[in-house]
C-alpha positions in Angstrom: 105.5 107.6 53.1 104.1 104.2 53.8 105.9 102.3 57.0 108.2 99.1 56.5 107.7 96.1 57.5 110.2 96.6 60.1 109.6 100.1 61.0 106.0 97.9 61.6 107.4 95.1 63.5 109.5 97.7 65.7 106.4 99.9 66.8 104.4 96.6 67.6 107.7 95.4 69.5 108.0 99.2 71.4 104.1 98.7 71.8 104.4 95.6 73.9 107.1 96.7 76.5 106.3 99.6 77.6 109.2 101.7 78.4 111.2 100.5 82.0 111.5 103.4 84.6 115.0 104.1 85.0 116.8 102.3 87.7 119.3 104.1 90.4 122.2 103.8 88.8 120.9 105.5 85.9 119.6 108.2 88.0 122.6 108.8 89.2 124.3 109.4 86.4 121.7 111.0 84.0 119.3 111.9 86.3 117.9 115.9 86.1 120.9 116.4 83.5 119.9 117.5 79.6 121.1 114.8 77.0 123.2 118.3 75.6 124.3 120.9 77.3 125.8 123.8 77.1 129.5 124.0 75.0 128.1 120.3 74.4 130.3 119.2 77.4 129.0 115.5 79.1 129.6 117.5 82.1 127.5 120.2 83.4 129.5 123.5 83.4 130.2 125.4 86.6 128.2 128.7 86.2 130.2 131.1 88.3 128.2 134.1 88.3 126.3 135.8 91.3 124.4 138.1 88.5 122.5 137.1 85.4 121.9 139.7 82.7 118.9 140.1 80.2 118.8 141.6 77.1 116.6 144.3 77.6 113.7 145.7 79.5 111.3 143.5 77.7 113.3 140.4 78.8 113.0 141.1 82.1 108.9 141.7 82.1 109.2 138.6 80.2 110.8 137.1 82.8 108.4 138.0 85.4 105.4 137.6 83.8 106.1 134.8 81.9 107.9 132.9 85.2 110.4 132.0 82.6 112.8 129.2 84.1 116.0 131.6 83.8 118.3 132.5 86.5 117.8 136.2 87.8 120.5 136.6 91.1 122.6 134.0 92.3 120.6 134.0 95.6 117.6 132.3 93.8 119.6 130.0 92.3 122.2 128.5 89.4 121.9 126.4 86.8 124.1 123.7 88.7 121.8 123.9 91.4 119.0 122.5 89.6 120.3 119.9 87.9 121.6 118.8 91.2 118.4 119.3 92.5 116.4 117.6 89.7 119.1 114.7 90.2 118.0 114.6 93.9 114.1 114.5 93.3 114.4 112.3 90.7 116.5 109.5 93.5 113.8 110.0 95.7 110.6 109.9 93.7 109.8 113.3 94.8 108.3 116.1 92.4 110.9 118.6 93.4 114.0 119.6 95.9 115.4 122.1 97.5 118.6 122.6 98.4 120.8 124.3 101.1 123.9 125.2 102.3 123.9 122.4 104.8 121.6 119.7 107.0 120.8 121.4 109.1 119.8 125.1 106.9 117.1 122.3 105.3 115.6 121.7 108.2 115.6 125.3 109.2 114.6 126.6 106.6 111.2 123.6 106.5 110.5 124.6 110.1 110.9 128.4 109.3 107.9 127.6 106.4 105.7 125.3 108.0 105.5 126.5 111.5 103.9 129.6 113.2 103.0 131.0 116.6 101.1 128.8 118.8 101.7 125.8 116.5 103.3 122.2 118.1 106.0 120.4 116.6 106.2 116.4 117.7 110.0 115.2 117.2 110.9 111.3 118.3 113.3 111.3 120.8 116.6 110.0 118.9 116.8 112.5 116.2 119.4 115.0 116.0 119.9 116.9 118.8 120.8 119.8 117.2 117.1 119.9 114.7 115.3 119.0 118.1 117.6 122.0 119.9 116.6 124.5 117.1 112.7 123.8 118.0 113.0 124.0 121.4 115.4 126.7 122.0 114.9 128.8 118.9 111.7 128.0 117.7 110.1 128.9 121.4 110.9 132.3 121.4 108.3 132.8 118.1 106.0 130.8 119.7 106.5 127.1 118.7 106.0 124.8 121.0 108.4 121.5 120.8 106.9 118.3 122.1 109.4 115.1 122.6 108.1 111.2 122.5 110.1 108.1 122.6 111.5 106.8 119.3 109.1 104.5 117.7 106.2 104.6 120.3 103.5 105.3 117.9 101.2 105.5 120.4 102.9 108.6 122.2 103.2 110.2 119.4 99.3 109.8 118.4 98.3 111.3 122.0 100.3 114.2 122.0 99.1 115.6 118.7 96.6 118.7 119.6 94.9 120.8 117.0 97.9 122.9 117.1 100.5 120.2 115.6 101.5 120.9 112.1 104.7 118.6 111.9 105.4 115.2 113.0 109.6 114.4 112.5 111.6 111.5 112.9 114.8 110.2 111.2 115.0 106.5 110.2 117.5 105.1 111.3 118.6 107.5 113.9 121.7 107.9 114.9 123.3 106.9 116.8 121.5 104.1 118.3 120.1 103.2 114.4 116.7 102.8 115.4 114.4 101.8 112.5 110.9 103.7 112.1 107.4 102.3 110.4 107.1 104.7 108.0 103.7 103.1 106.9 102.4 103.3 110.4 104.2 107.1 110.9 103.0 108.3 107.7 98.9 107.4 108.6 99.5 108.7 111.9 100.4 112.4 110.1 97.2 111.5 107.0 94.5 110.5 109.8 95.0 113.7 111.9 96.0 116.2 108.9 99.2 116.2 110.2 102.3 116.7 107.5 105.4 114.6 108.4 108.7 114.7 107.7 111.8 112.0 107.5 115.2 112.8 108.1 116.8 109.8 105.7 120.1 110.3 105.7 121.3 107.2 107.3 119.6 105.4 104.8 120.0 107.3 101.4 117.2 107.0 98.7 119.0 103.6 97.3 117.8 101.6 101.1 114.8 103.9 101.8 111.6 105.7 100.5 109.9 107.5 102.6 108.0 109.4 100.0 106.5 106.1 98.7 105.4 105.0 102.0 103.1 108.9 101.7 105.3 110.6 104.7 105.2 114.3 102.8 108.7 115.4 103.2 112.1 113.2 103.0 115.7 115.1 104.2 118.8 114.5 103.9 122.2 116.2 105.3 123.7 115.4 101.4 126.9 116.2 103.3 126.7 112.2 104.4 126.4 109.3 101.8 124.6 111.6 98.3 127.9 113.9 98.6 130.2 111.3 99.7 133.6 112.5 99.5 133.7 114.0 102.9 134.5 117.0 100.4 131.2 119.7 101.0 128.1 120.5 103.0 124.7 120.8 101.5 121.5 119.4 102.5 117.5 118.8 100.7 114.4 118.8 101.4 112.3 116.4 98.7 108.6 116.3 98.3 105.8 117.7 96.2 106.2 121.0 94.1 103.1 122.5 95.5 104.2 121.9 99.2 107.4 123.0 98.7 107.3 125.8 96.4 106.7 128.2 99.7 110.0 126.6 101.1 112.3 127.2 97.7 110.5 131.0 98.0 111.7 131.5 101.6 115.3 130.1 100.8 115.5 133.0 99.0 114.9 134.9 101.3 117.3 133.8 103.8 119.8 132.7 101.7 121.4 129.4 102.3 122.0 128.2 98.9 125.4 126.2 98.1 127.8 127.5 96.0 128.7 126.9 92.1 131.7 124.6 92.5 129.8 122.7 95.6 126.4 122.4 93.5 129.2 120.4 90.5 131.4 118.5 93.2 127.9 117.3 94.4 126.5 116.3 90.9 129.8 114.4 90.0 129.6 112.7 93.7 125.9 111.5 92.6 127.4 109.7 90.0 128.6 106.8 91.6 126.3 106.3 94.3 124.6 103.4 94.1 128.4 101.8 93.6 128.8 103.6 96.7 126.4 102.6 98.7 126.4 98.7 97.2 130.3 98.7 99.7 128.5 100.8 102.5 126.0 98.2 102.7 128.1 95.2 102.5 131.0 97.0 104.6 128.2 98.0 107.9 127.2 93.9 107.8 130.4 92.9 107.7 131.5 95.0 110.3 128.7 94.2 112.7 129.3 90.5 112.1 132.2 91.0 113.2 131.5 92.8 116.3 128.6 91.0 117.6 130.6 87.6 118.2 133.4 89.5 119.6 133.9 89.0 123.1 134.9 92.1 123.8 131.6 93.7 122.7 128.9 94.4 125.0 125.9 95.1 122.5 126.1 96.2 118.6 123.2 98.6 117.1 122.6 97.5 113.1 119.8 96.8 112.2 121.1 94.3 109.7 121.3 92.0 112.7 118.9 89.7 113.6 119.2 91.1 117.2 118.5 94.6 116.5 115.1 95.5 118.5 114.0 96.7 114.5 115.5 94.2 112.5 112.2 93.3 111.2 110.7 96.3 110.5 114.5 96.9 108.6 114.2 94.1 106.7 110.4 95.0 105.5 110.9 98.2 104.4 114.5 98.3 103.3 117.0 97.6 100.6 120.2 97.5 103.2 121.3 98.8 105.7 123.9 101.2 105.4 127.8 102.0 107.0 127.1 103.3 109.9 127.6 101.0 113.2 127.2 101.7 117.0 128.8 99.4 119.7 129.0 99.2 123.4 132.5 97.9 124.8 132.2 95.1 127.7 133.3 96.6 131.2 135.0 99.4 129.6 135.1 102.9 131.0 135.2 106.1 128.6 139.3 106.1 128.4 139.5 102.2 127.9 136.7 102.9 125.0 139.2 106.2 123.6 142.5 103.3 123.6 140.4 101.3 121.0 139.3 104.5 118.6 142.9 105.9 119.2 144.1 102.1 118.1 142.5 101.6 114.3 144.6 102.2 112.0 142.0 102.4 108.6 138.9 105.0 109.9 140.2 108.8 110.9 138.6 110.2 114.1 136.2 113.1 113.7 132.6 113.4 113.1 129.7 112.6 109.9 129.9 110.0 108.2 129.0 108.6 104.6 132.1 109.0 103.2 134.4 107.2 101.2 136.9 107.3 104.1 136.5 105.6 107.4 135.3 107.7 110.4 135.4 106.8 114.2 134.2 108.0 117.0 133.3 108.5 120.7 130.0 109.9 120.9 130.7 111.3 124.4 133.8 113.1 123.7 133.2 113.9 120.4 129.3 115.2 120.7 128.4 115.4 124.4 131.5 116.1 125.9 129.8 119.3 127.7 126.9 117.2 128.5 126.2 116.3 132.0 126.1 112.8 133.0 122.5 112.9 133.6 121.7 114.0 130.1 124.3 111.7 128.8 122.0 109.0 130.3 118.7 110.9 129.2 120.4 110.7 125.7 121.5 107.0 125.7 125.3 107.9 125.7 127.0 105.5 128.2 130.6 105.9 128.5 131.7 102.7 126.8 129.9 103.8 123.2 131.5 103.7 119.7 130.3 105.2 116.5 132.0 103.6 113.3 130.9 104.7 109.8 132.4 102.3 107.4 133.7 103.6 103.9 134.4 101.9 100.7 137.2 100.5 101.6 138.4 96.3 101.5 135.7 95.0 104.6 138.5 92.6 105.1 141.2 95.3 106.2 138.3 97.2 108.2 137.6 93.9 110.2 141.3 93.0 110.5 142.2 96.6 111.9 139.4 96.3 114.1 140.3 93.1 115.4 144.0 94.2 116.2 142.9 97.6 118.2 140.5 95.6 120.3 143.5 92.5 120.8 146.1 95.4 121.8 144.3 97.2 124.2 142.8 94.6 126.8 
């Protein structure tokens, strides 16, 4: 059947803009999903099944042989779980994800892959105490060896890598103190001594960050945080290439820290307003930190939004905002004048994470290193006087205005 002129005209027209990646929003909400799915819901179903039957003995050789892409035991995963994973590894440019019962099982279960006896692991100083207490506690009695550098001295980190190193980790920002990596200059680091490195993003989120694009080989995120965001679950990721992490998804298995049905759907559905999420996270953490820095009763602010931040530039090179999540010393305040102004807001609850739509506060050193000695408080960066505020969505108006009345009422 010979073409129209306008079937023509529309081909030529298709021919000449070529077809525009999708953009986050998008991905959010159509990303890793099938166009129809099953009982032709717009949803995806919750699948809750621990066992998956076949037909007959055939359909299971089938299976096998054939690696059909088919769910066998719940243990190896569910048909939520990978759309919520293709979601995932589509937001971060990555080929594939895997994902966990929480942060911190991702990271485990990475280390648990990639590491063996007599090989080094190189963390930067700021990131999570609990990943760098796994390595260096845990990970030493098979052998690893956990070396520490200070956050952001490239150089340090370059001179301690030995033939032995294998992993090179940092998180960007960290947290607390929101310290902003060069993921250009980290990733070359890892590519010029065969070194695979891997970002802990989860401060930033794939809409202000890409650490894949920059060529660092593994990006994670406690999806707990700001991908969740409903304060609601736990689950974490691990994105990167299919081939490097096939060997990770195999070992999951294994030790089983997968996420559950209804957690894998309450995850999907948060996905779908994230970049509307994180567009108030943004704009709520530099508001806030406005705010705070012209206070006079605020010692320092960490944001890396700010012009004063010791990364700002380095933040404002490589990315897209900034996030919720702001740090602040109080001026000449001890740790129970610092407790009257979290016990004071009236907006954020008190209690730890972050990246969800409500308000959190916090006092690092009760809330995380209460048990800490003074000396490692100081080893950490934890002075008495510290507060931890991860914005929500709510009005940045009331967030500054409730601020501003708990630091009034309690001089």
């Amino acid at each position: 059947m010979a073409k129209s002129s306008e079937d023509k005209a529309r081909e030529e027209q298709a021919a000449s803009n070529p077809v525009r990646p999708p953009q986050i929003s998008t991905l959010s909400v159509h990303g890793g999903e099938a166009r129809q799915k099953p009982g032709d819901s717009i949803t995806d179903p919750i699948f809750c099944a621990s066992t998956y039957t076949f037909e007959n003995t055939r359909a299971v050789i089938d299976f096998i042989e054939q690696e059909q892409p088919r769910e066998e035991y719940g243990r190896y995963g569910n048909p939520g779980e990978r759309v919520a994973e293709r979601k995932l590894a589509a937001l971060e440019g990555g080929e594939m994800a895997v994902l966990y019962s929480s942060g911190m099982a991702a990271i485990v279960g990475l280390l648990m892959t990639k590491l063996n006896s007599g090989d080094e692991v190189i963390f930067f100083d700021e990131c999570y105490h609990r990943s760098r207490e796994f390595c260096s506690k845990h990970m030493a009695r098979f052998g690893v060896k956990t070396v520490q550098v200070k956050a952001c001295d490239y150089d340090a980190m370059e001179a301690a890598i030995t033939p032995q190193t294998k992993l090179l980790i940092s998180e960007s920002p960290t947290n607390p103190h929101l310290s902003i990596v060069d993921l250009d200059r980290f990733a070359q680091i890892g590519c010029d001594h065969g070194v695979e490195t891997l970002i802990d993003a989860t401060l930033a989120t794939p809409y202000n960050l890409r650490p894949l694009a920059a060529g660092v080989d593994y990006v994670l995120h406690s999806v707990t945080k700001y991908l969740a965001g409903h304060n609601d679950l736990l689950a974490g990721v691990v994105v990167g290439s299919k081939e490097k992490l096939e060997p990770v998804r195999k070992l999951r298995g294994i030790m089983g820290a997968v996420n559950s049905p209804q957690n894998c759907y309450l995850l999907s559905r948060g996905l779908k307003t994230f970049e509307l999420r994180m567009q108030r996270h943004n704009e709520n953490g530099m508001r806030v930190a406005q705010f705070l820095e012209q206070h006079p009763r605020i010692e320092k602010v960490y944001y890396p939004g700010l012009e004063s931040h010791v990364y700002h530039d380095v933040a404002r090179r490589t990315m897209r905002g900034f996030g919720g999540l702001v740090t602040f010393l109080v001026k000449d305040a001890d740790w129970r004048a610092t407790a009257d102004i979290v016990d004071a807001v009236k907006i954020p609850r008190i209690g730890p994470s972050l990246g969800g739509v409500e308000s959190l506060i916090e006092q690092p050193l009760v809330m995380s290193y209460y048990q800490c000695t003074p000396e490692d408080r100081r080893v950490f960066g934890i002075p008495d006087n510290m507060i931890r505020l991860a914005c929500g969505i709510e009005n940045p108006d009331d967030l500054v205005a409730d601020l501003a009345q708990a630091l009034e009422g309690t001089k």
